[in-house]
C-alpha positions as CSV (number, residue, x, y, z in Angstrom):
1,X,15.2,6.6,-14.9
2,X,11.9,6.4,-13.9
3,X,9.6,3.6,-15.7
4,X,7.0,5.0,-18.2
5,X,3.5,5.6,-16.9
6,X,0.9,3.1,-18.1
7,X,-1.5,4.3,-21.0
8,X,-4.7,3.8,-19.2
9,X,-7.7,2.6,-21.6
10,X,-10.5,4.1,-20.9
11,X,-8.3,7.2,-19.3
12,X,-9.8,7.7,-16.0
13,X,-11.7,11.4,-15.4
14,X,-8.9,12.6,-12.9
15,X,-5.1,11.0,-13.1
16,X,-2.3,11.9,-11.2
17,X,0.7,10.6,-11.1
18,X,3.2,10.3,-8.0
19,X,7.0,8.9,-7.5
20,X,7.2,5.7,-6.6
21,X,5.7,2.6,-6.8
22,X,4.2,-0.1,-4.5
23,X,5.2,-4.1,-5.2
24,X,3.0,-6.7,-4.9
25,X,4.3,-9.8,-3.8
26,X,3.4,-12.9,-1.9
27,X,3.1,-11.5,1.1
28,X,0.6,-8.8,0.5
29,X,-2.5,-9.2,2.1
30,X,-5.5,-7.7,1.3
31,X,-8.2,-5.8,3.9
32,X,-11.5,-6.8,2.5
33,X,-14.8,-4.8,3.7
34,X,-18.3,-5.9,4.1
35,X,-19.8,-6.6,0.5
36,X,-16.4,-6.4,-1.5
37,X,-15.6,-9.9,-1.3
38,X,-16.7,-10.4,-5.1
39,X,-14.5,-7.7,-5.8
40,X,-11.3,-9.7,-4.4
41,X,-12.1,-12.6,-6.0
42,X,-12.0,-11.1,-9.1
43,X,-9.2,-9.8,-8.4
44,X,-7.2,-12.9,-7.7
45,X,-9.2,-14.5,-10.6
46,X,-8.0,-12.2,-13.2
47,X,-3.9,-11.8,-11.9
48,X,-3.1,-15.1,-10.4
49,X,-2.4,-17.1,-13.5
50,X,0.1,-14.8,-14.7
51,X,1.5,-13.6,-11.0
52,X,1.2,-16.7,-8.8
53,X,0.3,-14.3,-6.1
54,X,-2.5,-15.5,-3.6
55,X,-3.6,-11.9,-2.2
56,X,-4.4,-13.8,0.9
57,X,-7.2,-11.7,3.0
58,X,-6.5,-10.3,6.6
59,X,-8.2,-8.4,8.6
60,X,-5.0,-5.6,8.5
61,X,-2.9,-5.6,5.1
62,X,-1.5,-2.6,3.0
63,X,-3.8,-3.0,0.1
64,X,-7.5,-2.6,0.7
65,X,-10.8,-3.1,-1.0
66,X,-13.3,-0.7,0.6
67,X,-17.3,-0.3,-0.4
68,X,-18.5,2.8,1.1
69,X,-22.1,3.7,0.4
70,X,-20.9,7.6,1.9
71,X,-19.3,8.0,-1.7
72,X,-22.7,8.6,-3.5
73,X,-21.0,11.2,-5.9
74,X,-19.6,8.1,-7.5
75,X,-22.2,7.3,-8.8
76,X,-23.0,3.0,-9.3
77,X,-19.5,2.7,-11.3
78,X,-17.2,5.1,-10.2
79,X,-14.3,4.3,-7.7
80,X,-11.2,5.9,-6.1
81,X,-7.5,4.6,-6.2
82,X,-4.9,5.9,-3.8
83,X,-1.5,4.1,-4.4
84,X,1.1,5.2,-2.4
85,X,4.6,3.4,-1.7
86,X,3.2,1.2,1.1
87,X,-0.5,1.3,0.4
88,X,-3.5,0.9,-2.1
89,X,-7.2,2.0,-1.3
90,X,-10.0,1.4,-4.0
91,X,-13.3,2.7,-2.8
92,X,-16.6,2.6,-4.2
93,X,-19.7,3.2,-3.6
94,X,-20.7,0.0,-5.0
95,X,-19.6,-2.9,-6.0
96,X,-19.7,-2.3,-9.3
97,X,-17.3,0.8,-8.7
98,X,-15.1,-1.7,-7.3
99,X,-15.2,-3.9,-10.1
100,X,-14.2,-0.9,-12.9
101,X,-11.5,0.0,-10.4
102,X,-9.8,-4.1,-10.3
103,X,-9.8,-3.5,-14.2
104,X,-7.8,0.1,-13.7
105,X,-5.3,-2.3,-11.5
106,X,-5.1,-5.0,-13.9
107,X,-4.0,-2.2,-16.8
108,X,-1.2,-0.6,-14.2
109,X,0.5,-3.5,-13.5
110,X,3.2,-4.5,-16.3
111,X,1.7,-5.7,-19.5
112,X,2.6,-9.4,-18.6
113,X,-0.1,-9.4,-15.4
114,X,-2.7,-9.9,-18.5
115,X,-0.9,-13.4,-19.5
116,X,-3.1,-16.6,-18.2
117,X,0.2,-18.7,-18.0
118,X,3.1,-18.1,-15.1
119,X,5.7,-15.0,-15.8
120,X,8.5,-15.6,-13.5
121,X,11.0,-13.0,-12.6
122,X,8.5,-9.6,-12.9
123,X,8.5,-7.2,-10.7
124,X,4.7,-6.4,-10.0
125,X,4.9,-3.0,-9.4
126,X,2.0,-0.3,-8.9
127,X,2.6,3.4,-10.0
128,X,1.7,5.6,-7.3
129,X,-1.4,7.3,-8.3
130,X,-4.3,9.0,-7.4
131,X,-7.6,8.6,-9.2
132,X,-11.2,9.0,-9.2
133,X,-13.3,7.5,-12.2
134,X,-16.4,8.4,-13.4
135,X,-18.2,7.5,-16.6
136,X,-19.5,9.5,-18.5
137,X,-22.4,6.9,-19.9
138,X,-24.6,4.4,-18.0
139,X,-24.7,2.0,-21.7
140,X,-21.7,1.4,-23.0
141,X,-22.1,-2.0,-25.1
142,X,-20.8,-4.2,-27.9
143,X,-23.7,-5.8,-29.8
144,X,-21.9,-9.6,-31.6
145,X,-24.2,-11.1,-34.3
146,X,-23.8,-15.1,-33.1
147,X,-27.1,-15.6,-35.7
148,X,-25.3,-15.1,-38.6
149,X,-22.2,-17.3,-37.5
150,X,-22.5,-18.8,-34.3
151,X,-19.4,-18.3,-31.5
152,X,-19.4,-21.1,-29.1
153,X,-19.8,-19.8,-25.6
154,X,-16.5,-19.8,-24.3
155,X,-15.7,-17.2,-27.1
156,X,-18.8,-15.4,-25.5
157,X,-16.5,-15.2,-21.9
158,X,-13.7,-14.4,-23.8
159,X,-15.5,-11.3,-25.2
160,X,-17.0,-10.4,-21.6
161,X,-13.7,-10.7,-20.3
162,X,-12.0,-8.0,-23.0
163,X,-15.3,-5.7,-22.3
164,X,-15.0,-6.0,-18.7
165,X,-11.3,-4.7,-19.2
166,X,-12.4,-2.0,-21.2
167,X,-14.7,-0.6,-18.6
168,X,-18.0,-1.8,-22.0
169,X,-20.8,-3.5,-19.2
170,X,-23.1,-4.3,-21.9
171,X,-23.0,-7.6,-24.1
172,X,-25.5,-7.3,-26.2
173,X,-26.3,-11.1,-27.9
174,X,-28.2,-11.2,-31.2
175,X,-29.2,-14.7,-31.0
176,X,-31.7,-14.7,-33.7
177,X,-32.4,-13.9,-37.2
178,X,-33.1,-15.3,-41.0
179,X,-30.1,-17.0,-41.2
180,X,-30.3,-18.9,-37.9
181,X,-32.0,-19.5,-34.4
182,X,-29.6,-20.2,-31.6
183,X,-31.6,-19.8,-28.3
184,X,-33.1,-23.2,-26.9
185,X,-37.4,-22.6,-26.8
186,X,-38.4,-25.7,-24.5
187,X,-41.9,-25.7,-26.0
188,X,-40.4,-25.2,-29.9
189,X,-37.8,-27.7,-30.3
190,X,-37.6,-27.2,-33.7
191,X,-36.3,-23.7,-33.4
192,X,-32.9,-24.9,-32.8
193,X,-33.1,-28.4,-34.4
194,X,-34.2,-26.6,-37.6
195,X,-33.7,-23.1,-37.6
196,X,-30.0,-23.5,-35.9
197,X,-28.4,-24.9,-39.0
198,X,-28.6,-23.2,-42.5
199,X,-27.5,-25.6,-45.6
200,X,-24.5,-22.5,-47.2
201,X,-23.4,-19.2,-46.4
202,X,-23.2,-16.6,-49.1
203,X,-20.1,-15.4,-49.8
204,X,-19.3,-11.7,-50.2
205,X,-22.2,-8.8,-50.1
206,X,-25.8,-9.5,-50.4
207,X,-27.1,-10.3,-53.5
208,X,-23.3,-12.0,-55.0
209,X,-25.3,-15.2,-55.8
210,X,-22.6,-17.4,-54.5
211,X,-21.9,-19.4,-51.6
212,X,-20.2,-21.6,-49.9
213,X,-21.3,-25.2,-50.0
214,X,-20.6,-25.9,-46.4
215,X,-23.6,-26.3,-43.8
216,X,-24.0,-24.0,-40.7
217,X,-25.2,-24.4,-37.5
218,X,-25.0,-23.9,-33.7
219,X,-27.0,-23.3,-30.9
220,X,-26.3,-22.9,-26.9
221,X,-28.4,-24.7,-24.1
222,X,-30.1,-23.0,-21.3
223,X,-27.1,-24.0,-19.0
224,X,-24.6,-22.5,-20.7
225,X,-26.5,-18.9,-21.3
226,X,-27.5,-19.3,-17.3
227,X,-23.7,-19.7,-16.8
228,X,-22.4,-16.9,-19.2
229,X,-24.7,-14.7,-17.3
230,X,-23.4,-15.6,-13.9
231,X,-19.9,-15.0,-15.8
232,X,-20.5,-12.2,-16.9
233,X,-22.3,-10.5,-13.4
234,X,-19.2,-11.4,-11.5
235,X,-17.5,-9.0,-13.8
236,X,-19.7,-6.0,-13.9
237,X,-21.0,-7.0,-17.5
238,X,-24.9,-7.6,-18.2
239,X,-25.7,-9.8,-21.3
240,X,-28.6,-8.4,-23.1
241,X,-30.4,-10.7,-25.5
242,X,-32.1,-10.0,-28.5
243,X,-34.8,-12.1,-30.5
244,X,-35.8,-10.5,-33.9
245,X,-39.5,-9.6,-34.7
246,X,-41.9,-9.9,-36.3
247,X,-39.1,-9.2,-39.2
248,X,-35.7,-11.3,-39.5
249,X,-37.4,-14.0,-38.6
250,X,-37.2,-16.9,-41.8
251,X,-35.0,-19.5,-39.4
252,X,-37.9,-19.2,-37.1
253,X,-40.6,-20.1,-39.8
254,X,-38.4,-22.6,-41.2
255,X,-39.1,-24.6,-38.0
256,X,-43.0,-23.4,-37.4
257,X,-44.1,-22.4,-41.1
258,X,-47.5,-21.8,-39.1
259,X,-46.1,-18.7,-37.8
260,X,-45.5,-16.8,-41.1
261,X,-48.4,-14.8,-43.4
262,X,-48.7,-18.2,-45.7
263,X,-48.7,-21.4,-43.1
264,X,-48.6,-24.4,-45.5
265,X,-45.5,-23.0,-47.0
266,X,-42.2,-24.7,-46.4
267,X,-39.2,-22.9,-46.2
268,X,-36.0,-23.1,-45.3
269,X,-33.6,-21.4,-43.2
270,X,-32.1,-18.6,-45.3
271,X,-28.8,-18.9,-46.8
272,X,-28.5,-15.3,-48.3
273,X,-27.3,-12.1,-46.3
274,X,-29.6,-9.1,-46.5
275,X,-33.7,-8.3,-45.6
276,X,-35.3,-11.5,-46.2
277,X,-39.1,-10.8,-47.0
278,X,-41.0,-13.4,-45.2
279,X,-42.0,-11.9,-41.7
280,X,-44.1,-13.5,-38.8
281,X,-47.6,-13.5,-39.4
282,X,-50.4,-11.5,-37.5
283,X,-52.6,-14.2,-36.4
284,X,-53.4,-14.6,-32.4
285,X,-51.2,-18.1,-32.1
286,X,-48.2,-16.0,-33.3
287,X,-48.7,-13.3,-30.7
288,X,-48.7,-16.5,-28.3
289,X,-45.6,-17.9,-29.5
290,X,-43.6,-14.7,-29.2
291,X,-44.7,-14.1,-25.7
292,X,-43.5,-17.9,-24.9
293,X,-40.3,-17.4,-26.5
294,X,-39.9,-13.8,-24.2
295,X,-41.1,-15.6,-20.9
296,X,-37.7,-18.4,-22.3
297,X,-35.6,-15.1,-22.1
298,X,-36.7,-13.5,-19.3
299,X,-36.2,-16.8,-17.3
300,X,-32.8,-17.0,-18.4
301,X,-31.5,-13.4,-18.7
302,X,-31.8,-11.1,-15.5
303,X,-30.8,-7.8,-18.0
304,X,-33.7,-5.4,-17.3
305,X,-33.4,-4.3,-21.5
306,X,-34.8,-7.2,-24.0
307,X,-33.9,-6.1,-27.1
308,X,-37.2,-7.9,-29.7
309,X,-35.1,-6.1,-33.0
310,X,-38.2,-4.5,-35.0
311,X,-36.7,-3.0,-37.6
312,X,-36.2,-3.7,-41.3
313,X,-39.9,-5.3,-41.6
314,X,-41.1,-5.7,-45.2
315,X,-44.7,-5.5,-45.3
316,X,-45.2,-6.9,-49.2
317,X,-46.3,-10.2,-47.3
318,X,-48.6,-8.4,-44.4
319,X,-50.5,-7.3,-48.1
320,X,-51.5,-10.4,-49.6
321,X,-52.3,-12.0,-45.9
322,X,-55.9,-12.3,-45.1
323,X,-55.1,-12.8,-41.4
324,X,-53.3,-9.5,-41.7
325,X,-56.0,-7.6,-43.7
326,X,-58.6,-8.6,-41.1
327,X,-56.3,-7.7,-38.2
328,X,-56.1,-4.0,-40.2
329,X,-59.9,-4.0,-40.2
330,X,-60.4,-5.0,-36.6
331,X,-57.7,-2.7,-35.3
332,X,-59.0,0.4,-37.2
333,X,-55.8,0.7,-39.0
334,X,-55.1,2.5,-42.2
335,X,-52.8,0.1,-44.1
336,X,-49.9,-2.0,-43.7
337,X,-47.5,0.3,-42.4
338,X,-49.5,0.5,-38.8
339,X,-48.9,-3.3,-38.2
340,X,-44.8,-3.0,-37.7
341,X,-45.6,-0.9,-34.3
342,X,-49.0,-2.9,-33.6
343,X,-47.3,-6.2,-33.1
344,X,-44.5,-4.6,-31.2
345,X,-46.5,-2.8,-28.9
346,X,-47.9,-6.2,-28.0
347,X,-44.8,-7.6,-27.2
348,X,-44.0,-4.8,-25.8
349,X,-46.8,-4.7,-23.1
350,X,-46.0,-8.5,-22.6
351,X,-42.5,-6.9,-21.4
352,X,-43.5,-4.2,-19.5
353,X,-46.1,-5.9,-17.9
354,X,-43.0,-8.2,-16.2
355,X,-41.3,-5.5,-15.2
356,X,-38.7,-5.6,-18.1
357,X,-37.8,-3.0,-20.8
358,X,-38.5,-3.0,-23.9
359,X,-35.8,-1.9,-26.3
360,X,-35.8,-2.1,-30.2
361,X,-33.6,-0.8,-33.3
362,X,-35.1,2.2,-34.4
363,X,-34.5,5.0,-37.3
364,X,-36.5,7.7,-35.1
365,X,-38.7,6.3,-33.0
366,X,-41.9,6.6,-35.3
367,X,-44.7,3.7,-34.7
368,X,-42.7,2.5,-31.5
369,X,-44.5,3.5,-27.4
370,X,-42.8,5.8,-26.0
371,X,-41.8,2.8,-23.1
372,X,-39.7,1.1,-25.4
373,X,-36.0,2.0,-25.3
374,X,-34.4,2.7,-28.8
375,X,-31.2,2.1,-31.1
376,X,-31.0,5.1,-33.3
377,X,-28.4,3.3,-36.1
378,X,-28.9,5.3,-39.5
379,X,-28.4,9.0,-38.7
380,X,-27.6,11.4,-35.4
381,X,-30.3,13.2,-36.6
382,X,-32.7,10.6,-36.1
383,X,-31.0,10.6,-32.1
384,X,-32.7,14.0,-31.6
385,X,-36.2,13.2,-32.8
386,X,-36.3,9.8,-31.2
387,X,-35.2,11.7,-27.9
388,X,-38.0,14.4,-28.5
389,X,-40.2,11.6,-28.8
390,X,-39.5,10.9,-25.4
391,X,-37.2,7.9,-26.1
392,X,-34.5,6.6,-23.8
393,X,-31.5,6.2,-26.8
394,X,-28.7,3.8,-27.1
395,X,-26.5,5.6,-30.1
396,X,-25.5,2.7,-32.3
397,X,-24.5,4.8,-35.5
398,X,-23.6,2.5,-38.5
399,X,-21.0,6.0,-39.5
400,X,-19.0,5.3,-36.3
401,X,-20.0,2.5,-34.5
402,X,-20.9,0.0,-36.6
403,X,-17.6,-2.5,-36.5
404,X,-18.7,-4.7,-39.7
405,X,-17.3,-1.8,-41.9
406,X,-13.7,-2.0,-42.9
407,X,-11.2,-0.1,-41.1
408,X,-9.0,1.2,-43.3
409,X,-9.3,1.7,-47.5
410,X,-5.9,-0.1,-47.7
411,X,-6.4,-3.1,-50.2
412,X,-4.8,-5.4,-48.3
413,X,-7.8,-5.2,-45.8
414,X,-10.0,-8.2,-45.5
415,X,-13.6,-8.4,-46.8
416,X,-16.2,-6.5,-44.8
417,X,-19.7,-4.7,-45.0
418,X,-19.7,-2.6,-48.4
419,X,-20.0,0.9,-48.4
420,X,-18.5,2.8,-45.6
421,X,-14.3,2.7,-43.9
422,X,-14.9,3.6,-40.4
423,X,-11.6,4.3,-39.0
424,X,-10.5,4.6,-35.3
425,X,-10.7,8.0,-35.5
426,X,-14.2,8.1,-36.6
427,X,-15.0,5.8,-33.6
428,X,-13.2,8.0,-31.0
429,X,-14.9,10.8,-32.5
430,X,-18.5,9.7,-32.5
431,X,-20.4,12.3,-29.9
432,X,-24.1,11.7,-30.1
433,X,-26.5,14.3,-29.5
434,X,-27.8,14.8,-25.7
435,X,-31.8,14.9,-25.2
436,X,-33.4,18.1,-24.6
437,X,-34.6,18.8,-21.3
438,X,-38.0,17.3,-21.7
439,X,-37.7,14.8,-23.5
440,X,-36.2,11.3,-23.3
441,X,-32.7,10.2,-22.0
442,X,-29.3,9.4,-23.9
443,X,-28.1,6.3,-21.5
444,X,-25.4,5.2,-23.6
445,X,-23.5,4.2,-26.7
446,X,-22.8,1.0,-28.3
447,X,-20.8,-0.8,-31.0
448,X,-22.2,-3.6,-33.6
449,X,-20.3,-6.3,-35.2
450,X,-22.7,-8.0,-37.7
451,X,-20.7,-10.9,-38.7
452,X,-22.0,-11.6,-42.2
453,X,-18.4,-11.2,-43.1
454,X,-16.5,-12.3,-39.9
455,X,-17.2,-16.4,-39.5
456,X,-14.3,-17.1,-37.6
457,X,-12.7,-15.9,-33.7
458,X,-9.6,-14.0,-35.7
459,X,-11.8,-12.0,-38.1
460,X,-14.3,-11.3,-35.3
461,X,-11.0,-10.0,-33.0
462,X,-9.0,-8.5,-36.4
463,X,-12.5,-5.9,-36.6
464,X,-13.6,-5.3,-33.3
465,X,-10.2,-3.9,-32.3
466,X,-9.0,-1.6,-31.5
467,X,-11.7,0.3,-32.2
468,X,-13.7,-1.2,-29.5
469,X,-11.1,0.2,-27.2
470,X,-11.4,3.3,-29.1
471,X,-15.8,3.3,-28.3
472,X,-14.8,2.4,-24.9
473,X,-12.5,5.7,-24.5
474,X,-15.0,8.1,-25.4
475,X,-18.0,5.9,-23.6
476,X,-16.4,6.4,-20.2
477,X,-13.7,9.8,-20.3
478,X,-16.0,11.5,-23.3
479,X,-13.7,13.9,-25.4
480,X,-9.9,14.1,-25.2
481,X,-7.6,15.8,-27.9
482,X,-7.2,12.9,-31.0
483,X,-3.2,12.5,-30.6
484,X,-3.1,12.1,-26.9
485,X,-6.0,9.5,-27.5
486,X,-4.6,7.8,-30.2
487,X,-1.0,7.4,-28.4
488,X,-3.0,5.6,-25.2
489,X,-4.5,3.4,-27.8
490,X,-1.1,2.2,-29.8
491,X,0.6,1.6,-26.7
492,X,-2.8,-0.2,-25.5
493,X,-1.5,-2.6,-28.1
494,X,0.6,-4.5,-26.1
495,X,-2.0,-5.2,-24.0
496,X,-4.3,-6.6,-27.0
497,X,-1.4,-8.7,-27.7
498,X,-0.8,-9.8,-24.6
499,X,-4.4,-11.1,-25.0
500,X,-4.0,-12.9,-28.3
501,X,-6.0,-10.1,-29.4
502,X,-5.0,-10.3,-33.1
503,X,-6.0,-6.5,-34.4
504,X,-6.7,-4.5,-37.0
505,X,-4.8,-1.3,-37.6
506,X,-4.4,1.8,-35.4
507,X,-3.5,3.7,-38.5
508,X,-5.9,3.0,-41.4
509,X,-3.2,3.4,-44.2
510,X,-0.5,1.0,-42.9
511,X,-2.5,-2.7,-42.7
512,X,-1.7,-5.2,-40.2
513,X,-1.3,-8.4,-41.1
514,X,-4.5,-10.9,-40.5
515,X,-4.2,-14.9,-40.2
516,X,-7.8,-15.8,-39.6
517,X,-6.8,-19.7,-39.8
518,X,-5.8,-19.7,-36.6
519,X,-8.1,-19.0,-33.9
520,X,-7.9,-16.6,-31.0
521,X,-6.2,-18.2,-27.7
C-alpha cells in the first residue's frame, strides 16, 4: 500500500505526484552550485536535529541545490523540485526561491523531520514529485504586537521560524505604543527605562476598569534585534519594524513629557487598552526626535518598508495646543484635521529621502503622499480607493485577518478582541481587491495579532494558528475549493504539533483545549 501523500501547506501552484520515493540517509551528498550555499545550510540547520543526517557536500551527489538566474519566470521566490527514485533537483532563480523550496522539503519528509531532538529508526523518505511554485503575492506577513506584551526574542525566532515554514517572509514588529516602548533609542534612554515598563495591565476589553496589579515591562537591545534580523535573512524572512506616530505614543511621553502638546505634564505609561488621547506634539524638537528615533531603525533594520503607524490620532489635544495652533497658521492649514498627514509627511520625507519606504496603517489613504505604502484594515472597500489613490496596499482586514478576534463562538473559547469570530474559513477566504490599471499596486496580505488579550507564548500560538497557515495558503496558491483546503490544513496539524504549536480549532464549533500555563517549547 502506498504511503499517503503529504498535505503540502501552502499547496504549491503545480503538484504532481509520481511512484516511488527517494531515501535520504547518511550517505547522501549534496551538489551545491555557486551562490546556494546559504541554501544548504539551511537545510542541514533545519533537519539535522531530528535526522542526524550531515548532507555532506560533493562536487557529484544525487541530491542537488541549483541557482540558475536562466529561470527568470520564477520570479525572486519561486523554485522547481524534481524528485525521482535516485535524485532531487531544486532550482531557483534566486536564492530566495531556493529557500521556499528547503521549506517544501522539510513538509515532505515524515512529520517527525520537524522534531529538534533525535528520531531514531525513520525512514526519511521523499515522495517522488514534480513541482514548480510560484506565489501569488510579493507581502505575505504576520504583524505580533510585542508593545502591548513583550515576547522575549527567542520567541521572536521561534515565530520566524513557523513563518518561514509557511512560505509568510514578512515579520512585521510593533515595538511601540501607549502601553510600552521596547526599541533601545541611544540618545533617549528613558524610552526603554521608562516607557518599557507599565505599573498593570487591564484585564478584559477596553474600558472594564480593572486590572491586574502586576508590573509590565520588557525591552530588546540593539544586539539582539541586529541578530533576529540576521536570523531571520538566513531564512528568507524580512523583519519590518514599526514605531507609532505621532498617535499611540503615551509610553513615549512618559519618558520625554516634552514631546507631547502640554510639556510640564507628567504622565505615565498607560495601563488601559484602547486610543489613548495624548499624542506627540507639533513643535520643531519633536519632529527632531522622530527622525533620531527613524535613523535608530534604519541602522538596525535593513527592511526597505518602515512602518511609522499613523493612524487612530485624536486631535482633541492638537486643539488646545498653542504650538499646534501656530503650526496650523504657519502651514496655511484649515484646522486640526490637516496636521495627522502634515507630521507624517515629514517623517515621511525623512524616509524617503534615505532611500526607505514609507508605510503606515490607513482606512483609505486620505491625508497620506501618495509615496507612503498603506495598510487598508477597516473595510475592502477602503482597498480600492486607497489603490486609486495610487497607494501600494498591504490588505490587513480586521474581518479576516485580524488574529486578535476569537476563532470560534464556542464558550469554551478563551478571551479575545470583542466584537467579531473570524473563523478559518473566513481567513482562507479573504480575496482583496486588485488595483486598477492605473493606479497603485496590491503587493500583499498580512495577518495581525494585537495581543491585548494574548500575554503569554500559548495564547499567542492557541490564536495565531491555524489560521496563520490558513493566510499563508491563500497568500501564496490564491483560491482553491474550501474542503480540499481545509483537509491540507487538519492534517497540517500534525505538523503544528510536531512544533509544540498548541492550536486553536480547525472547526470553530468543536473547541480545542488551551493550557496557556505552560509555555510553547
Amino acid at each position: 500500500m502506498p504511503a499517503p501523500r503529504p498535505a503540502l501547506v501552502p499547496a504549491p501552484t503545480q503538484l504532481t505526484y509520481r511512484p516511488g520515493h527517494f531515501t535520504l540517509n547518511p550517505d547522501t551528498m549534496v551538489r551545491i552550485t555557486p551562490g546556494a550555499e546559504p541554501a544548504a545550510t539551511l537545510l542541514r540547520t533545519l533537519i539535522a536535529p531530528a535526522t542526524g543526517l550531515p548532507l555532506s557536500p560533493a562536487t557529484d551527489g544525487p541530491f542537488v541545490l541549483a541557482l540558475d538566474p536562466g529561470l527568470g519566470g520564477l520570479g525572486a521566490e519561486g523554485y522547481g523540485l524534481t524528485i525521482s527514485s535516485d535524485a532531487v533537483l531544486l532550482r531557483a532563480a534566486h536564492l530566495t526561491g531556493l529557500l521556499r523550496g528547503i521549506q517544501t522539503i522539510r513538509q515532505l519528509l515524515p512529520v517527525q523531520a520537524l522534531a529538534n531532538r533525535a528520531r531514531p529508526g525513520v525512514p526519511w523518505r521523499l515522495p517522488c514529485v514534480e513541482i514548480t511554485d510560484v506565489p501569488r503575492h510579493a507581502w505575505r506577513g504576520f504583524m505580533l504586537d510585542v508593545a502591548r506584551h513583550f515576547q522575549p526574542v527567542a520567541f521572536l525566532r521561534r515565530y520566524v521560524d513557523l513563518l518561514a515554514l509557511h512560505k509568510l517572509n514578512v515579520l512585521h514588529l510593533h515595538l511601540t505604543d501607549d502601553q510600552g516602548w521596547r526599541l533601545p533609542v541611544a540618545d533617549y534612554p528613558l524610552l526603554t527605562e521608562v516607557g518599557g515598563r507599565r505599573a498593570q495591565s487591564m484585564v478584559g476589553p477596553a474600558g472594564s476598569g480593572v486590572f491586574d496589579g502586576i508590573p509590565h515591562e520588557g525591552t530588546y537591545t540593539e544586539r539582539e534585534l541586529r541578530d533576529l534580523v540576521t536570523y531571520a535573512g538566513a531564512r528568507g524572512v524580512t523583519i519590518v519594524p514599526e514605531v507609532e506616530m505621532p498617535g499611540h505614543t503615551r509610553a513615549a511621553l512618559a519618558a520625554y513629557p516634552e514631546l507631547g502638546t502640554a510639556p510640564g505634564r507628567r504622565l505615565d505609561v498607560w495601563t488601559r487598552w484602547g486610543v489613548c488621547d495624548t499624542v506627540l506634539g507639533v513643535h520643531e524638537p519633536v519632529l527632531d526626535f522622530c527622525r533620531n528615533v527613524l535613523d535608530t531603525v534604519l541602522d538596525i533594520f535593513p527592511s526597505p518598508y518602515v512602518h511609522v503607524g499613523g493612524d487612530e490620532c485624536p486631535t482633541t489635544e492638537w486643539v488646545t495646543s498653542p504650538a499646534a495652533q501656530e503650526r496650523i497658521k504657519a502651514e496655511g492649514f484649515s484646522g486640526t484635521g490637516e496636521l495627522r498627514g502634515w507630521f507624517l509627511g515629514q517623517v515621511g520625507d525623512h524616509l524617503l529621502g534615505r532611500g526607505r519606504i514609507p508605510t503606515a496603517w490607513a482606512e483609505t489613504g486620505e491625508g497620506l503622499p501618495p509615496e507612503f505604502t498603506v495598510m487598508t484594515w477597516r473595510d475592502p472597500e477602503h482597498t480600492r480607493i486607497a489603490l486609486k489613490r495610487g497607494h501600494n496596499v498591504v490588505s490587513s482586514q480586521h474581518s479576516a485577518a485580524y488574529l486578535d478576534y476569537a476563532q470560534s463562538a464556542s464558550p469554551a473559547e478563551p478571551p479575545a478582541q470583542p466584537g467579531l469570530v473570524v473563523d478559518l474559513r473566513s481567513v482562507h477566504d479573504h480575496d482583496p481587491p486588485e488595483g486598477p490599471a492605473s493606479g497603485g499596486e496590491l503587493i500583499g496580505v498580512q495577518a495581525q495579532l494585537w495581543t491585548e488579550f494574548a500575554p503569554t507564548a500559548g495564547h499567542i500560538d492557541y490564536l495565531a494558528f491555524p489560521r496563520l497557515a490558513a493566510l499563508a495558503d491563500r497568500a501564496w496558491r490564491g483560491a482553491s475549493p474550501w474542503p480540499l483546503a481545509r483537509a491540507r490544513l487538519i492534517a497540517h496539524g500534525d505538523r503544528l504539533a510536531a512544533l509544540g504549536v498548541r492550536h486553536g480549532p480547525f472547526d470553530p464549533y468543536v473547541p480545542v483545549p488551551h493550557r496557556f500555563g505552560e509555555e510553547s517549547t
